[in-house]
N, C-alpha and C positions, 0 to 999 in steps of 0.2 A: 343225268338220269331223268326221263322222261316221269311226271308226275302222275298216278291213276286218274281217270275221268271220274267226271262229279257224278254224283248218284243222279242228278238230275237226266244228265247224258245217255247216264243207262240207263235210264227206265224210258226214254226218246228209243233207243238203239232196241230194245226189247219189245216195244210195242208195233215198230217196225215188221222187225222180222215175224212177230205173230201174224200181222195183218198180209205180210207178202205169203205164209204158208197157207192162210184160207184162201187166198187167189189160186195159190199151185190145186187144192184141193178141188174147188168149186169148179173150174175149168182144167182137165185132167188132159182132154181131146183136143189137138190144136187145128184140128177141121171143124169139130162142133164150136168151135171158138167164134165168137163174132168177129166182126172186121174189124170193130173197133178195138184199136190197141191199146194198153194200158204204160205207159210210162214211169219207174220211179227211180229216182234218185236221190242218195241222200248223200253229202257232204259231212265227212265228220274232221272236226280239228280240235288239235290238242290246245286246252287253253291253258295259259298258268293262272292260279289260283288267286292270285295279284289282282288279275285281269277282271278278274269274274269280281271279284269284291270291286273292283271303280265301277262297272257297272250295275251294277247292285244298288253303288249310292245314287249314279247319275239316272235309277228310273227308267230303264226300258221299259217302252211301250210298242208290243208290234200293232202292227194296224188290226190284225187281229189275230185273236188267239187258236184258230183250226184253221186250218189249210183244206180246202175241198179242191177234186182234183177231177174235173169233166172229163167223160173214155169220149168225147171228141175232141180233148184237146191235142194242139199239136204239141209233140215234145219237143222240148228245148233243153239243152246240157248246160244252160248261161242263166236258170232261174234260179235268182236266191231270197231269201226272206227280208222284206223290207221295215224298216223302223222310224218310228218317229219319236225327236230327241223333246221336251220342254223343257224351253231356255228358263234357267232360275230366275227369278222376277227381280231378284239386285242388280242381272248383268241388263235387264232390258232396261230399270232407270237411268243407267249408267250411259245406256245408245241413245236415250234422247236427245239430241241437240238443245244447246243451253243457247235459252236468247236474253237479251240485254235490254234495259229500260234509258234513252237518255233523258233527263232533264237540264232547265235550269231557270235557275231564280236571282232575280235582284235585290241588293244588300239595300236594305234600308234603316233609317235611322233609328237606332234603339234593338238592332240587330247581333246576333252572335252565331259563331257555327255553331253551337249546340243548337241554339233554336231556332233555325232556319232549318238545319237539317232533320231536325227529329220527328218538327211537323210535315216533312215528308217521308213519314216511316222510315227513316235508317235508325237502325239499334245505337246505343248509346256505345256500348261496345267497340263498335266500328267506331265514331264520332271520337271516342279516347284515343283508338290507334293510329287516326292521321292527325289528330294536335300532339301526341310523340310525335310523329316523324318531324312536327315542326315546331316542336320544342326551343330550339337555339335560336331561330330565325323570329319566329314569334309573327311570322305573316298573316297567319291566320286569326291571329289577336288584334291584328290591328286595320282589319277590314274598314273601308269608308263607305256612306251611301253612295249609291250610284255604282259603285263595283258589279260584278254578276260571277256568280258561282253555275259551274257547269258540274254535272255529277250523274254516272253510272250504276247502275246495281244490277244484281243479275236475279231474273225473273223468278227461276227454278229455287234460289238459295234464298233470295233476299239481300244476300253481301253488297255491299259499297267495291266497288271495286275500280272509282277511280273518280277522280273530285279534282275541279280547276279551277283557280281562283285568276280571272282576267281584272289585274290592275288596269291599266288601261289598253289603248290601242295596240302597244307595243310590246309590252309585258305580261306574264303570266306565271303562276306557278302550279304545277302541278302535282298531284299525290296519287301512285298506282300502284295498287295489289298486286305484292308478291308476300304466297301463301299466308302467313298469317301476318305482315308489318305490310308499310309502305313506303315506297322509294320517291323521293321528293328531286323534282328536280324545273329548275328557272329557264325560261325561254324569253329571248327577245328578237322579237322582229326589227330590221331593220329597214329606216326609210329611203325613200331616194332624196337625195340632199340636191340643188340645183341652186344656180346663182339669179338673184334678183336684182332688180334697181329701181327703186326709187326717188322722186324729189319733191319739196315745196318752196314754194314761197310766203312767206311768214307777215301776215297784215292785219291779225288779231293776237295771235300768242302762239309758241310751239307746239301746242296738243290743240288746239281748237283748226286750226290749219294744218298739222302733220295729219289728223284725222279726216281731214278732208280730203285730202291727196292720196287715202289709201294707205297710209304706214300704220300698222298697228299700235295703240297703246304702251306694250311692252318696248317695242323696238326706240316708241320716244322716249321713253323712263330711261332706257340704254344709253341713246344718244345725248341726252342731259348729265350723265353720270359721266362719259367719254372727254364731253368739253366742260366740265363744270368746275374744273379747275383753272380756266381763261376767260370761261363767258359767266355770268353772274345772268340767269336766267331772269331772275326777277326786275333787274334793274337794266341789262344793259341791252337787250333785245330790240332793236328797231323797227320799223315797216319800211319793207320791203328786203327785209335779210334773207338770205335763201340756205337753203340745204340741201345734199345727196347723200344717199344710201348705198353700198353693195353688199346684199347682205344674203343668207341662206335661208331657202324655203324647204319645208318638207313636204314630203307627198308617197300615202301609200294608197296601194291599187289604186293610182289613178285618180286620188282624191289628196288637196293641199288640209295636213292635219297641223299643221301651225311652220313655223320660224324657227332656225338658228341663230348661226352670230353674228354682228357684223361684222361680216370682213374690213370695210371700210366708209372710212367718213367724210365728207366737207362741208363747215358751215361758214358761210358771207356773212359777218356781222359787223355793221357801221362801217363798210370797206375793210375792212380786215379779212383773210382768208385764211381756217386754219382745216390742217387735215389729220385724219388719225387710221392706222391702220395695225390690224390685230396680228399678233406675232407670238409663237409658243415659244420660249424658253425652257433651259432646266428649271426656271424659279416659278413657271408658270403662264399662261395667256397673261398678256398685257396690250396695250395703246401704246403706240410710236409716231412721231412725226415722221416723214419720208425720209431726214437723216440718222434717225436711228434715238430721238430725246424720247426720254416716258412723259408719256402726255398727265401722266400722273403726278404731280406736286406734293413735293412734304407739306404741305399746307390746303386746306379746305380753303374756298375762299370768304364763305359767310357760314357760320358753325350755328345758326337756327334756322327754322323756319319761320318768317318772319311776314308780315303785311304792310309795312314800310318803314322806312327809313325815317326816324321821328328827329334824328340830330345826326346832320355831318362833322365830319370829324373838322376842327376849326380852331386855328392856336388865337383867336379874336371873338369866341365868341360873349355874349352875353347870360350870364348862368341865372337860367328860368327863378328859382329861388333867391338869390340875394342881387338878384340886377346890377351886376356886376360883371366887368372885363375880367372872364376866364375862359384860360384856355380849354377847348374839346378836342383832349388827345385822344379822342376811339369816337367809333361809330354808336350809335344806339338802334338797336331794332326794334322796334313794338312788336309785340307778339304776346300772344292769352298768356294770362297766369297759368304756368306751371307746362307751359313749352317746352320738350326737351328741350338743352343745351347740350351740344358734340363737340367734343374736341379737336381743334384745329389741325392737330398732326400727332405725330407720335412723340412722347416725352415721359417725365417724371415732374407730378404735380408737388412744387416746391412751397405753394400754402393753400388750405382751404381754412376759412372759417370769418368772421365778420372785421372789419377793416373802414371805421370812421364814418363818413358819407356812403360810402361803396356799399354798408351792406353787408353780406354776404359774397362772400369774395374766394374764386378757384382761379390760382394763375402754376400754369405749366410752363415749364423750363424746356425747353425742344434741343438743348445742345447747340453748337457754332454760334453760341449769340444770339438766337432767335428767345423770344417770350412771349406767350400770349396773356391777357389779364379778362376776367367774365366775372362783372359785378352785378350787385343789385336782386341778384339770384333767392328765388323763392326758400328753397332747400337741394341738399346734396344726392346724388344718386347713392346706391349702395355700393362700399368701396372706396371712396373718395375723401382721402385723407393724403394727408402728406407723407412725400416716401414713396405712392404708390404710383405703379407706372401704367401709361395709357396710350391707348392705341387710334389715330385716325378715324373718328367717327363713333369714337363710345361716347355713351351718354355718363356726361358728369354731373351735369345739376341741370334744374328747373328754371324756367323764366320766371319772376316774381317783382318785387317792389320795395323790399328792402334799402334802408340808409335815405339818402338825398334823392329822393325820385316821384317825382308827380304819377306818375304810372308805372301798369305793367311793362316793362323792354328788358332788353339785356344792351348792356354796357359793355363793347369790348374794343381791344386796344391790342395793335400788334407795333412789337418792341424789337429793335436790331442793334444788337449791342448797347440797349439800355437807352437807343433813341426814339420815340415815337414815333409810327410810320402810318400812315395814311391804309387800314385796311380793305378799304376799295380798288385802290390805284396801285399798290407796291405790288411791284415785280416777285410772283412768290417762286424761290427755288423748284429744281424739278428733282424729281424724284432719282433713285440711282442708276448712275447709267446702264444702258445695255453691255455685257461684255463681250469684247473685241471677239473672240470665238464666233457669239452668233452673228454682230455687227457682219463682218465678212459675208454671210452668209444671209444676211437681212437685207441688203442695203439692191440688191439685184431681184428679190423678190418684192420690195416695196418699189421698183418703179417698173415691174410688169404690173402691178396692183393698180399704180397709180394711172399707166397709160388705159386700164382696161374700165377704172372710172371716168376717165376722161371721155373715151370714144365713148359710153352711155348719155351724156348731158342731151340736154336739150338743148335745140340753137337757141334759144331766151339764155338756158343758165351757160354755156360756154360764151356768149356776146355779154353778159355780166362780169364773167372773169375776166373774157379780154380787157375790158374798160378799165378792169382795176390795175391791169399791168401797164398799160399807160400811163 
């Protein structure tokens, strides 16, 4: 059922037809009529009620409110009433295009995101809801100087809507606004790795000559660490011993941003030629000779750092204090009061504590008969009692002076089956072998290794080896 028209309709539809009957009146003669002819038309439609009420809210506005109607104009059956709408001013905020602010700033010392970020206007707010997202990881807590934080907000809002914290060249992590939290997530670039080669010849010491030749710092600390179970740097070093390198460089866009591993090693020392070459196991990267030994020793070879060698080891010697033939079963080192002391290998320390002349006295039990003894000792590390087991390289006590001892050194003495052995010169075990599984599998890789250090020498350092093989 068709609904009645609005009163407004009718009283349009009424005013009409009055004004068309004064027309019929006023012009009766359609001779005496002018030529100009008069046009009307009116459009009527049925609205629903519905209708009339959305428009009502949405404000119609016709361009105007009377219609004049010139007796020259031409008629047209296609004219209708034209309106103009205004747009509610929420939807216009809404069309503006939102633009974005980037910055960033570097972390310096005495730095926190709170107050880096706040004194660039980001709301605290914000600042709580990306240290949630990094809650568990705690990245953000643990920023260094020199770091650089990158970070967006949006102009129109003010919102942080997306914050980068670049560890270094390679690293990053990032925090980005979705609706109200943030979604964290790690990116790492990756380098190009490329093989390099290096060598020196040695006629001051290995870092004052590896440095001259171009090999980095780190890479000698490496290479010392490599052979430092065969060559006793401080003592056995010659002029004119030489070494090679093949080792990994890196390099992003186009720019070297440091070193990897070495792949492989050779050092000439006092004619001897030893080589080491890096191998991943299930048990881990290790050193291998070319047949498959770990270049690694159950034994360190000298367990301080020391500045020299104040007594060889000597079953004749003369003892400094009672001027007397006795024997020097161990070596002595001098070295500053209170020197770490390290432990020669892995075992179970079977005494600490003072022991007659000696001192202060820690001796480890290593298993197969082996024994180390370290007298003379300042005091004990934390831990180091009897019972308690130790690992290759932890620090057990201190260099001091303790018992029969005109100085600071440390006293040590390595024992084979309860015989004294010579700690400079004894053949120290190696470490466990490789297993047969990788062995198979190493032994064709270690001499593609070895030919592809080979063809890098220089004719100096390839006519040095030949010599030796004569």
């Amino acid at each position: 059922m068709i609904k009645l028209l609005p009163t407004k309709h009718l009283l349009l539809i009424s005013g009409v037809s009055a004004l068309l009957a004064i027309v019929l009146i006023a012009f009766p003669d359609e001779k005496t009529a002018d030529n100009n002819l008069i046009s009307l038309e009116a459009n009527f439609e049925v609205i629903d009620q519905s209708q009339l009420m959305l428009q009502d809210l949405q404000r119609l506005n016709p361009k105007s409110n009377t219609v004049s109607i010139p007796l020259d104009a031409t008629p047209s059956n296609n004219a209708t009433p034209t309106y103009e709408i205004q747009t509610p001013s929420n939807l216009v905020k809404k069309s503006t295009p939102e633009t974005f602010k980037e910055q960033s700033v570097e972390v310096k010392s005495g730095d926190s995101l709170s107050k880096l970020l706040s004194s660039e206007g980001i709301s605290a707010q914000d600042i709580y809801k990306v240290s949630l997202a990094d809650k568990k990881q705690k990245t953000l807590l643990q920023m260094r100087p020199g770091q650089t934080i990158q970070f967006t907000t949006n102009e129109t809002t003010g919102e942080l809507t997306q914050l980068t914290l670049i560890l270094n060249r390679l690293d990053s992590v990032t925090f980005e606004r979705n609706d109200n939290k943030f979604n964290r997530t790690e990116t790492s670039r990756t380098p190009e790795v490329v093989q390099a080669y290096k060598e020196a010849e040695i006629n001051n010491s290995l870092f004052v000559d590896g440095l001259r030749s171009g090999i980095d710092q780190p890479l000698l600390i490496e290479l010392a660490n490599i052979f430092g179970w065969d060559i006793d740097f401080a003592l056995d070093i010659r002029k004119g011993d030489s070494l090679s390198i093949l080792y990994e460089e890196k390099y992003l866009d186009g720019e070297k941003i440091g070193h990897g591993n070495i792949i492989a090693a050779q050092f000439i020392n006092n004619g001897r030629t030893y080589q080491a070459i890096r191998y991943q196991t299930e048990k881990g990267a290790n050193y291998y000779t070319p047949d498959g030994l770990a270049m690694r020793k159950a034994f360190i070879r000298t367990p301080v750092d020391f500045t020299r060698i104040s007594s060889k080891f000597n079953p004749n010697r003369l003892h400094p204090i009672f001027k007397t033939s006795r024997p020097h079963r161990g070596v002595d080192y001098a070295a500053a009061s209170g020197t770490p002391v390290k432990a020669a290998g892995d075992g179970k320390i079977s005494f600490a504590g003072k022991q007659n002349g000696y001192g202060n006295v820690v001796i480890i039990d290593h298993g197969k008969g082996y024994q180390t003894l370290y007298a003379h000792l300042k005091g004990f590390s934390k831990g180091t009692k009897r019972g308690a087991r130790v690992q290759q390289g932890n620090i057990i006590a201190y260099v001091g002076q303790t018992g029969w001892a005109t100085g600071p050194h440390l006293h040590y003495e390595f024992r084979i089956n309860g015989t004294h052995k010579n700690p400079v010169t004894v053949k120290l075990p190696n470490d466990d072998p490789m297993p047969k599984n990788d062995l198979k599998s190493y032994l064709p890789y270690a001499k593609q290794v070895v030919a592809t250090l080979s063809n890098s020498h220089s004719p100096s350092f390839a006519q040095k080896l030949a010599s030796l093989k004569e």
